[in-house]
mmCIF file of the C-alpha atoms, coordinates in Angstrom:
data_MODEL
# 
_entry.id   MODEL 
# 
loop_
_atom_site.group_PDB 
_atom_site.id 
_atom_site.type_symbol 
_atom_site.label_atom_id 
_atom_site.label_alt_id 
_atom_site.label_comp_id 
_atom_site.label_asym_id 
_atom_site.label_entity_id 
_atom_site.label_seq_id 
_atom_site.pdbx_PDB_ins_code 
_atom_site.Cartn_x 
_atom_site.Cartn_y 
_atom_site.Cartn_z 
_atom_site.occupancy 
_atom_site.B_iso_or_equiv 
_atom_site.pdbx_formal_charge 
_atom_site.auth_seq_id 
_atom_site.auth_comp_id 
_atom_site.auth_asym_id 
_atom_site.auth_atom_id 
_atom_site.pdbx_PDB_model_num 
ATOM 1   C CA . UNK A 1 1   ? -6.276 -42.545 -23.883 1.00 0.00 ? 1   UNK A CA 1 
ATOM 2   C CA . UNK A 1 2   ? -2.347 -43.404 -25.398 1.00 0.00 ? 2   UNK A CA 1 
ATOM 3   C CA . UNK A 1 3   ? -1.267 -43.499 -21.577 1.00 0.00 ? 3   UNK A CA 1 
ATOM 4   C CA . UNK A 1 4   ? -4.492 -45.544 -20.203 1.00 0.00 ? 4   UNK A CA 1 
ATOM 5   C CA . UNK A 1 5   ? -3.348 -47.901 -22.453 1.00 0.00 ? 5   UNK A CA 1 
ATOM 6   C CA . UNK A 1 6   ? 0.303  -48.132 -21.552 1.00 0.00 ? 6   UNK A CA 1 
ATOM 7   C CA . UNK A 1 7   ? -0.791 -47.886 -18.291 1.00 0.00 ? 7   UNK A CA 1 
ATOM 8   C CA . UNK A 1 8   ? 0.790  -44.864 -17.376 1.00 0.00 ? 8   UNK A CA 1 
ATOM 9   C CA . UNK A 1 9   ? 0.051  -41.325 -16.381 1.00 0.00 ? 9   UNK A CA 1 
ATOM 10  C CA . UNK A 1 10  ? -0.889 -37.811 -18.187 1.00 0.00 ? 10  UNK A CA 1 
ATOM 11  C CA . UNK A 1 11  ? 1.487  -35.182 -16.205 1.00 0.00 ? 11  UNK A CA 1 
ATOM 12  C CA . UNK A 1 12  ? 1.467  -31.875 -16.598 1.00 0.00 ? 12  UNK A CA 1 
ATOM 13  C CA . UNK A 1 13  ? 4.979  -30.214 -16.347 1.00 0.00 ? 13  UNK A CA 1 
ATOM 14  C CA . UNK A 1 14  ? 4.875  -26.587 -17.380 1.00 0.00 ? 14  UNK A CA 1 
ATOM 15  C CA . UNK A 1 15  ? 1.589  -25.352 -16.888 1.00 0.00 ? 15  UNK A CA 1 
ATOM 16  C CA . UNK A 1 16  ? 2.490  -21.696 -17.235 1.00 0.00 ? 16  UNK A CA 1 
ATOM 17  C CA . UNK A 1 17  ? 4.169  -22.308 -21.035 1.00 0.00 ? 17  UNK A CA 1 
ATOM 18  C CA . UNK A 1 18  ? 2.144  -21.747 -23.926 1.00 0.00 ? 18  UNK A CA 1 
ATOM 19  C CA . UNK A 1 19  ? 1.164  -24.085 -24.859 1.00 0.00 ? 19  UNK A CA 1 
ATOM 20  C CA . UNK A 1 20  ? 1.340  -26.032 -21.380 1.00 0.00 ? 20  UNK A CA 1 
ATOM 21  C CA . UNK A 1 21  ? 3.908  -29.088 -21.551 1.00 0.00 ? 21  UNK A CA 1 
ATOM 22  C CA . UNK A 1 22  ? 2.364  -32.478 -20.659 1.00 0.00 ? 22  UNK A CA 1 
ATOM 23  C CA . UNK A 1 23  ? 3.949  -35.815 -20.796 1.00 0.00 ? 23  UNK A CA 1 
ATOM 24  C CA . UNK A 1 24  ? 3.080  -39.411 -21.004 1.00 0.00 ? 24  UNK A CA 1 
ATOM 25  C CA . UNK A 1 25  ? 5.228  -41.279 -18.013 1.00 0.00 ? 25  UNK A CA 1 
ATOM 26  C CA . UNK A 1 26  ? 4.369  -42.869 -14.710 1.00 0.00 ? 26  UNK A CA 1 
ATOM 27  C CA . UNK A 1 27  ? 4.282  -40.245 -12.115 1.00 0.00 ? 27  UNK A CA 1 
ATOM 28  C CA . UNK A 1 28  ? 4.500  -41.856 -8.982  1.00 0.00 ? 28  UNK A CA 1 
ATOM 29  C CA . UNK A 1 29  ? 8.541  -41.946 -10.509 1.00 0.00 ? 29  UNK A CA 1 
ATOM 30  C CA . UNK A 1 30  ? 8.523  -38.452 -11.173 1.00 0.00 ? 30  UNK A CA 1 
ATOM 31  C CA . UNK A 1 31  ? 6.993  -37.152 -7.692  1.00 0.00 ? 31  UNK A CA 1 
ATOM 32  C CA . UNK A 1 32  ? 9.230  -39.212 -5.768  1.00 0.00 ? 32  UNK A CA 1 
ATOM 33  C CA . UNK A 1 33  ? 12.654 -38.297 -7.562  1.00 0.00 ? 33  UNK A CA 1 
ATOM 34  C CA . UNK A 1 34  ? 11.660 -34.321 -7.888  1.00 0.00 ? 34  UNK A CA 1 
ATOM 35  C CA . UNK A 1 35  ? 11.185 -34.835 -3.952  1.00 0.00 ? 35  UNK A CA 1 
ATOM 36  C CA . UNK A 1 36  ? 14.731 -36.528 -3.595  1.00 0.00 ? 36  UNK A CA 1 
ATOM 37  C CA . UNK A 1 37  ? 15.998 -33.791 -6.119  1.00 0.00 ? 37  UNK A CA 1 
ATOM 38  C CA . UNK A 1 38  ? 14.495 -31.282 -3.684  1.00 0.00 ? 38  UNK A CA 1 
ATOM 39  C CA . UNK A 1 39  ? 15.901 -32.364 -0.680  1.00 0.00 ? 39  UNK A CA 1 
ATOM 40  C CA . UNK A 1 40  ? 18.979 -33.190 -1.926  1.00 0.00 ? 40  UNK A CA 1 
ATOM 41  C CA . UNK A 1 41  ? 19.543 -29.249 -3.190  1.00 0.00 ? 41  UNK A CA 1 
ATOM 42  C CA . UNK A 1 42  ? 17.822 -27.993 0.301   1.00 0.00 ? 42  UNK A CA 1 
ATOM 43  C CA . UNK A 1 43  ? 20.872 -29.985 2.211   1.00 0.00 ? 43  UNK A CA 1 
ATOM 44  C CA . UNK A 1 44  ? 23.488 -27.792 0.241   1.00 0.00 ? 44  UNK A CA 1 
ATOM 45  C CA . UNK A 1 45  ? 22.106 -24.772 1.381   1.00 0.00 ? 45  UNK A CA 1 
ATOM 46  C CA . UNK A 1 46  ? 23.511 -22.543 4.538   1.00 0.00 ? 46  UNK A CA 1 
ATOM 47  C CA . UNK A 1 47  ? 20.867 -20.889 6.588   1.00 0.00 ? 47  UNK A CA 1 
ATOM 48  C CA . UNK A 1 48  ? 22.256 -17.419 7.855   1.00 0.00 ? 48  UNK A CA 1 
ATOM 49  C CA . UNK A 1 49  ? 21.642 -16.396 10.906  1.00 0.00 ? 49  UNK A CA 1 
ATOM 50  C CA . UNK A 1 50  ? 21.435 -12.649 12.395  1.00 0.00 ? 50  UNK A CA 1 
ATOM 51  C CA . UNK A 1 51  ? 23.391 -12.412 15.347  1.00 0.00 ? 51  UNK A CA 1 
ATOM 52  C CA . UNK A 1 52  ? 22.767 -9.174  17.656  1.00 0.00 ? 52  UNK A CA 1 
ATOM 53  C CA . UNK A 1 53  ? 25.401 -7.203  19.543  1.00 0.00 ? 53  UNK A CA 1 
ATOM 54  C CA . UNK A 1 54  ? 24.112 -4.416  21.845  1.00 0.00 ? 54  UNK A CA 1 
ATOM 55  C CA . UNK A 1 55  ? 25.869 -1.554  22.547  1.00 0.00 ? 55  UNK A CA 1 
ATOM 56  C CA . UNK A 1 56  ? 25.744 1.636   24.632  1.00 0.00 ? 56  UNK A CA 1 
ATOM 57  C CA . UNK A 1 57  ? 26.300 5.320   24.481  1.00 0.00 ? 57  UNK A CA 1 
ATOM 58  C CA . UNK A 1 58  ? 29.162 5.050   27.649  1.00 0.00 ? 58  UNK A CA 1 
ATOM 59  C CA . UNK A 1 59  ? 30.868 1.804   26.103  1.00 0.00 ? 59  UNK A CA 1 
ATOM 60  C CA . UNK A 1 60  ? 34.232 1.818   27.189  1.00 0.00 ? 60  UNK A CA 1 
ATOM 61  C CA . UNK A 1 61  ? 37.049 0.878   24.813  1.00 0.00 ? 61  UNK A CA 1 
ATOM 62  C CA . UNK A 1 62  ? 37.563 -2.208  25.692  1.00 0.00 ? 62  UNK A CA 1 
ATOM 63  C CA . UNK A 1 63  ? 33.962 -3.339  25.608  1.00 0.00 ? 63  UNK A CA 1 
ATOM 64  C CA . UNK A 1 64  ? 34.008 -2.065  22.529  1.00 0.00 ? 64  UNK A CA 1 
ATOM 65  C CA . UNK A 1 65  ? 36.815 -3.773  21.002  1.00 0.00 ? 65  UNK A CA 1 
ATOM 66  C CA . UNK A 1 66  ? 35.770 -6.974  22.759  1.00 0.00 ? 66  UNK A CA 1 
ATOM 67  C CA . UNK A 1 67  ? 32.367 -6.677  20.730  1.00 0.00 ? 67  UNK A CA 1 
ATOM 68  C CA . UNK A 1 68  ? 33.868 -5.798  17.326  1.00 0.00 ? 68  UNK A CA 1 
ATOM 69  C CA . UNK A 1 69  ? 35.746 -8.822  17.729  1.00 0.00 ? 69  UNK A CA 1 
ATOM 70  C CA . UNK A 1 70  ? 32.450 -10.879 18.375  1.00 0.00 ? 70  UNK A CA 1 
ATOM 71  C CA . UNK A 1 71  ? 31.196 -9.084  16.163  1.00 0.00 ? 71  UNK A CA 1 
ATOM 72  C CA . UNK A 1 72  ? 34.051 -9.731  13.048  1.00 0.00 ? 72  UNK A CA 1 
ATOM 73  C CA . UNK A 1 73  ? 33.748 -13.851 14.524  1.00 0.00 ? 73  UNK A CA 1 
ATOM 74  C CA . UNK A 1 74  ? 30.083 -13.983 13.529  1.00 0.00 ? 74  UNK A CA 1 
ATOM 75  C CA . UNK A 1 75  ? 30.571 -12.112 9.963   1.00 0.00 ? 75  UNK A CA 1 
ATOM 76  C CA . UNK A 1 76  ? 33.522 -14.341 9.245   1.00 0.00 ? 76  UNK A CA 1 
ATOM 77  C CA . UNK A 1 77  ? 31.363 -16.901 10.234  1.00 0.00 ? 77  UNK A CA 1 
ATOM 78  C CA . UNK A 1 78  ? 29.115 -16.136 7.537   1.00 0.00 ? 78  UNK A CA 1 
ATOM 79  C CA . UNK A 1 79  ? 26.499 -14.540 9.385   1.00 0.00 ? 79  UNK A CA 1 
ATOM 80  C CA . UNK A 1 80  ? 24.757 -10.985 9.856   1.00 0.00 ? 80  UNK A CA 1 
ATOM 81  C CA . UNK A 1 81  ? 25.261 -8.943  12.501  1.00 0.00 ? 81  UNK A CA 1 
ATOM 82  C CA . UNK A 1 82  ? 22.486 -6.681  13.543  1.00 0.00 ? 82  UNK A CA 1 
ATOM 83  C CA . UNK A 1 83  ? 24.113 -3.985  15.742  1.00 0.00 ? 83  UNK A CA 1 
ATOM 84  C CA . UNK A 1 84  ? 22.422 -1.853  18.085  1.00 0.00 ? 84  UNK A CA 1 
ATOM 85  C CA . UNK A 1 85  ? 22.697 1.457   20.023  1.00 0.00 ? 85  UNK A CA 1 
ATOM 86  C CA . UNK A 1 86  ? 20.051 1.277   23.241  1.00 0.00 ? 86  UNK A CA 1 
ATOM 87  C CA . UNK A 1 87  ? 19.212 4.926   24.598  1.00 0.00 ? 87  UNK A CA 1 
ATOM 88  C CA . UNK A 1 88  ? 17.561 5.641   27.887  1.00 0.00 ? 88  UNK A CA 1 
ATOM 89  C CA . UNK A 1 89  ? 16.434 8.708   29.196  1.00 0.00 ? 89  UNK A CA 1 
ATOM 90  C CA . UNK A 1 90  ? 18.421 11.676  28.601  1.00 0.00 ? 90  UNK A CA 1 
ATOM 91  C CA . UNK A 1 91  ? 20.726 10.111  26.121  1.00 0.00 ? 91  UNK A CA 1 
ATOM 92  C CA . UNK A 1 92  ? 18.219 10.511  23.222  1.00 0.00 ? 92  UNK A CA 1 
ATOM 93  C CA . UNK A 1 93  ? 19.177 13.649  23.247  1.00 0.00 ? 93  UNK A CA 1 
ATOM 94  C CA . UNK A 1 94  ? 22.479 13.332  22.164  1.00 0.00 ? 94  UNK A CA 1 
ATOM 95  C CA . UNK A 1 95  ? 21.872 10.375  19.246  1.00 0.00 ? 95  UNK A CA 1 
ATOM 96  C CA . UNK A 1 96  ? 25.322 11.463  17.222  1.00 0.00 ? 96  UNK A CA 1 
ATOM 97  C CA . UNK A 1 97  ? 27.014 9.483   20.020  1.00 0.00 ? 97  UNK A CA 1 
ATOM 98  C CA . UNK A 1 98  ? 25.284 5.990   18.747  1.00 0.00 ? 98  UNK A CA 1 
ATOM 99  C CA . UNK A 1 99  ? 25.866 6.993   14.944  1.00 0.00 ? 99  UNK A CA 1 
ATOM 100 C CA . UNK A 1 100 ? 29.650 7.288   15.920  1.00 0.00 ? 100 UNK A CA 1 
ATOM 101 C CA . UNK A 1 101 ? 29.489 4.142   17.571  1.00 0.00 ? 101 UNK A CA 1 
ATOM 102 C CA . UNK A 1 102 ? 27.461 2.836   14.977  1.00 0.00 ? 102 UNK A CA 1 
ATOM 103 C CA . UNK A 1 103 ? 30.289 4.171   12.276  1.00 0.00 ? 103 UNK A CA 1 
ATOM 104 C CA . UNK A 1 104 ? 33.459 3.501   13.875  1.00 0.00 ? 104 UNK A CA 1 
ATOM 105 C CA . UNK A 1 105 ? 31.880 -0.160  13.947  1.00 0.00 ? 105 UNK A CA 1 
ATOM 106 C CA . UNK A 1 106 ? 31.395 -0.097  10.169  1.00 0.00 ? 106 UNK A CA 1 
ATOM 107 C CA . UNK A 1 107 ? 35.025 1.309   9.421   1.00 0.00 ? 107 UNK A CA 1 
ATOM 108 C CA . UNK A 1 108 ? 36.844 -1.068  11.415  1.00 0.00 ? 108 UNK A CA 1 
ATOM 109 C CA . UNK A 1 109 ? 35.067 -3.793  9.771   1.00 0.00 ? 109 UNK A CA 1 
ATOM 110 C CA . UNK A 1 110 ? 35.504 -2.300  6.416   1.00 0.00 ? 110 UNK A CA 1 
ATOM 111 C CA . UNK A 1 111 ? 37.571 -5.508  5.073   1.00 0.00 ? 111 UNK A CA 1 
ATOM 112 C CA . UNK A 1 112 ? 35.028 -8.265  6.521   1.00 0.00 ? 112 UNK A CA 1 
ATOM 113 C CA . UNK A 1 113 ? 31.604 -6.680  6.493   1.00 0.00 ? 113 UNK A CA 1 
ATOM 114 C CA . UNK A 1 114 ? 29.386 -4.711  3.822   1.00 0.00 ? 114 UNK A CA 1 
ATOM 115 C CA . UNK A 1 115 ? 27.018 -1.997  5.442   1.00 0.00 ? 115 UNK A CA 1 
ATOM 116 C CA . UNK A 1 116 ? 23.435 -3.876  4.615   1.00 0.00 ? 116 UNK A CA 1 
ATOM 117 C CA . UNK A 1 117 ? 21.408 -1.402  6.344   1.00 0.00 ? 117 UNK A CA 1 
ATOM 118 C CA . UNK A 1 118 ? 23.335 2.580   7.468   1.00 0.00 ? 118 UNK A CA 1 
ATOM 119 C CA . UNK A 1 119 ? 22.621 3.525   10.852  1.00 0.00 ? 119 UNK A CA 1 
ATOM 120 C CA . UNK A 1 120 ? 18.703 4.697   11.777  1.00 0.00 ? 120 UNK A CA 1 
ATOM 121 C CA . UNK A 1 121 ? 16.308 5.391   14.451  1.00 0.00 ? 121 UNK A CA 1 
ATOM 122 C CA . UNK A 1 122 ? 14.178 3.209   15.690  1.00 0.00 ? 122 UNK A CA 1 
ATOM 123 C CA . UNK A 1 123 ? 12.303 4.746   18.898  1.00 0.00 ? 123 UNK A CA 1 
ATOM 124 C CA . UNK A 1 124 ? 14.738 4.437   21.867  1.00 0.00 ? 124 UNK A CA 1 
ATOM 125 C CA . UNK A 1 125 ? 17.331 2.204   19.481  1.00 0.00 ? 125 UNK A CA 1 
ATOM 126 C CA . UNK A 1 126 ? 19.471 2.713   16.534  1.00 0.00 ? 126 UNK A CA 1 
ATOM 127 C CA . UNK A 1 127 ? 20.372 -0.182  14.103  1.00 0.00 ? 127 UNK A CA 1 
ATOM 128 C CA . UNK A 1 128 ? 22.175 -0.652  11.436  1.00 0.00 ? 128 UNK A CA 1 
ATOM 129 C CA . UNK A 1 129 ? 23.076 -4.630  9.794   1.00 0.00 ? 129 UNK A CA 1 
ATOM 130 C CA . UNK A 1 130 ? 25.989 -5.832  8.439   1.00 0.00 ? 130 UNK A CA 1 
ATOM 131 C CA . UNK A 1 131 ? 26.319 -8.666  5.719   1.00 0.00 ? 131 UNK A CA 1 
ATOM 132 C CA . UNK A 1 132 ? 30.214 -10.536 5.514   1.00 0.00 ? 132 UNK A CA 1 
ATOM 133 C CA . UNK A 1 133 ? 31.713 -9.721  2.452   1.00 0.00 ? 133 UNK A CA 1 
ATOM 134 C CA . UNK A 1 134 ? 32.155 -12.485 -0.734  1.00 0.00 ? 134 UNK A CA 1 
ATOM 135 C CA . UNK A 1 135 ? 35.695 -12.996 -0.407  1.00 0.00 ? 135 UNK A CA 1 
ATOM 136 C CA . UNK A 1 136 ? 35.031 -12.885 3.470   1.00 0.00 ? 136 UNK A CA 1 
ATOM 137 C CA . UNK A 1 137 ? 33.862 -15.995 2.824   1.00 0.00 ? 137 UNK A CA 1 
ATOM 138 C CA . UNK A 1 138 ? 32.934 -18.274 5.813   1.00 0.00 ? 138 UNK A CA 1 
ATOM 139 C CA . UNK A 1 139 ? 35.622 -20.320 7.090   1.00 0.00 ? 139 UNK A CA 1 
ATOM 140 C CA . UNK A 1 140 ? 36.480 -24.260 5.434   1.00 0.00 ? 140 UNK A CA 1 
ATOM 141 C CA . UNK A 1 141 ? 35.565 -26.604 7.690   1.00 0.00 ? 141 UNK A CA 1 
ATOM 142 C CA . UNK A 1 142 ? 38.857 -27.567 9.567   1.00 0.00 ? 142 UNK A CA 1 
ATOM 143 C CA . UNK A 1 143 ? 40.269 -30.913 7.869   1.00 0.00 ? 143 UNK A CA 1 
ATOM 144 C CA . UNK A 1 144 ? 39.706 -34.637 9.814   1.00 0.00 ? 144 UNK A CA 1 
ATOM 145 C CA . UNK A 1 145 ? 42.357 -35.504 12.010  1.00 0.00 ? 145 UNK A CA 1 
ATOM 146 C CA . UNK A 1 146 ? 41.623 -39.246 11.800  1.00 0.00 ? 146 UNK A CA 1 
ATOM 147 C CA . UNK A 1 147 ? 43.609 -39.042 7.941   1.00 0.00 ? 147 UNK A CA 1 
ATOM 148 C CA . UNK A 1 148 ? 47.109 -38.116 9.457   1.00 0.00 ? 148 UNK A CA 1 
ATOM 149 C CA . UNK A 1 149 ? 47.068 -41.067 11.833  1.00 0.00 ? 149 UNK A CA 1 
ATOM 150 C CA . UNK A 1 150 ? 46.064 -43.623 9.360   1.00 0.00 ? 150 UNK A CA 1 
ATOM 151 C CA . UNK A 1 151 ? 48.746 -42.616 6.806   1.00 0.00 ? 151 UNK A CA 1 
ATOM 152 C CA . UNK A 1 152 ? 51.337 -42.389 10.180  1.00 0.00 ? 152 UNK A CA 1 
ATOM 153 C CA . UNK A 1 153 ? 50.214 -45.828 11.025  1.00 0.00 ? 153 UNK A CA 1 
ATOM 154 C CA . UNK A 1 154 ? 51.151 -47.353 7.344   1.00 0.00 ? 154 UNK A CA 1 
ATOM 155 C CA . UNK A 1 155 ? 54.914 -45.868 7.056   1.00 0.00 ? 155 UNK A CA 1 
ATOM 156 C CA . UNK A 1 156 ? 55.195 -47.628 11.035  1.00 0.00 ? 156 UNK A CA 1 
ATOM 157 C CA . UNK A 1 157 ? 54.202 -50.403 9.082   1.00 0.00 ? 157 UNK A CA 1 
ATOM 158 C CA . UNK A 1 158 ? 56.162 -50.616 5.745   1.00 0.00 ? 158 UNK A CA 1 
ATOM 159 C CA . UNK A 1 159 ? 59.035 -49.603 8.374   1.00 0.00 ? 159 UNK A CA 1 
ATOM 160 C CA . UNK A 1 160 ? 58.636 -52.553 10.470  1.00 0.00 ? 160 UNK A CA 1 
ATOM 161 C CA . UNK A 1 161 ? 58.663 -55.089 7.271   1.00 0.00 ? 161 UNK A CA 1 
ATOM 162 C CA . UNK A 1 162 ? 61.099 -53.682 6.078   1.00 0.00 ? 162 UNK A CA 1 
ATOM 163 C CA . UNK A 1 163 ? 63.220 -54.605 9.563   1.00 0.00 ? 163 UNK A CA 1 
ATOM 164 C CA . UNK A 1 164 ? 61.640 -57.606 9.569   1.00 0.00 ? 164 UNK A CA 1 
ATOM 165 C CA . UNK A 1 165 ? 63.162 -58.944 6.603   1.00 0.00 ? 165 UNK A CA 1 
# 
């Protein structure tokens, strides 16, 4: 009845206080700027990815330095790594050779990566997921190159007055 009159809008904002919180303003207003506030927090967030590196029982050395590598770019990144042991055939037999894979990955990685998920079993696989650590932090965006110019461009300048006069 108060807001009819003002001509304005009965909006309920906590509706699972005690006793529920209504207010008196015009709510076209407030939909449209908790949308913008909404959107505006969703751009500041960072979407992590899992990246997946694949790995065999006979992986050489160097393939497996070459991976650790990729996989120690993607963590620094700030992304997950899901790693994975595949097994065929006979190899099942002998799974201790993926959980040393599987381990040695972990301990190289000790200073970039957290162990999310220790090595299991999963059928003919074994996985186990990494998370980057906190201070691991992902890398700050490298800094514009168009800033050193400009101020390179404005000593040139005060230079050439300076001759000029």
């Amino acid at each position: 009845m108060i807001a009819e009159e003002k001509g304005l809008d009965l909006v309920e904002i906590a509706a699972t206080a005690t006793p529920p919180v209504c207010r008196i303003m015009n709510s076209g207003k407030f939909f449209y700027q908790q949308a913008k506030r909404d959107s505006e927090s969703r751009k500041h967030q960072r979407h992590i990815q899992v990246k997946e590196v694949k790995f065999r029982p006979k992986i050489d050395e160097h393939d497996f330095q070459f991976k650790a590598r990729n996989v120690e770019r993607f963590l620094l990144d700030g992304n997950k790594v899901k790693s994975t042991v595949i097994f065929r055939g006979r190899e099942m037999a002998h799974n201790e050779i993926g959980r040393r894979i599987l381990n040695r990955l972990a301990s190289e990685l000790v200073e970039v990566a957290l162990i999310e998920v220790s090595p299991r079993q999963e059928g003919m696989t074994m996985v186990q997921i990494l998370a980057p650590k906190k201070e691991a932090a992902p890398k700050p965006a490298k800094a514009k190159k168009a800033a050193t110019p400009k101020a390179a461009v404005a000593v040139v300048g005060a230079d050439n007055t300076e001759s000029g006069e």
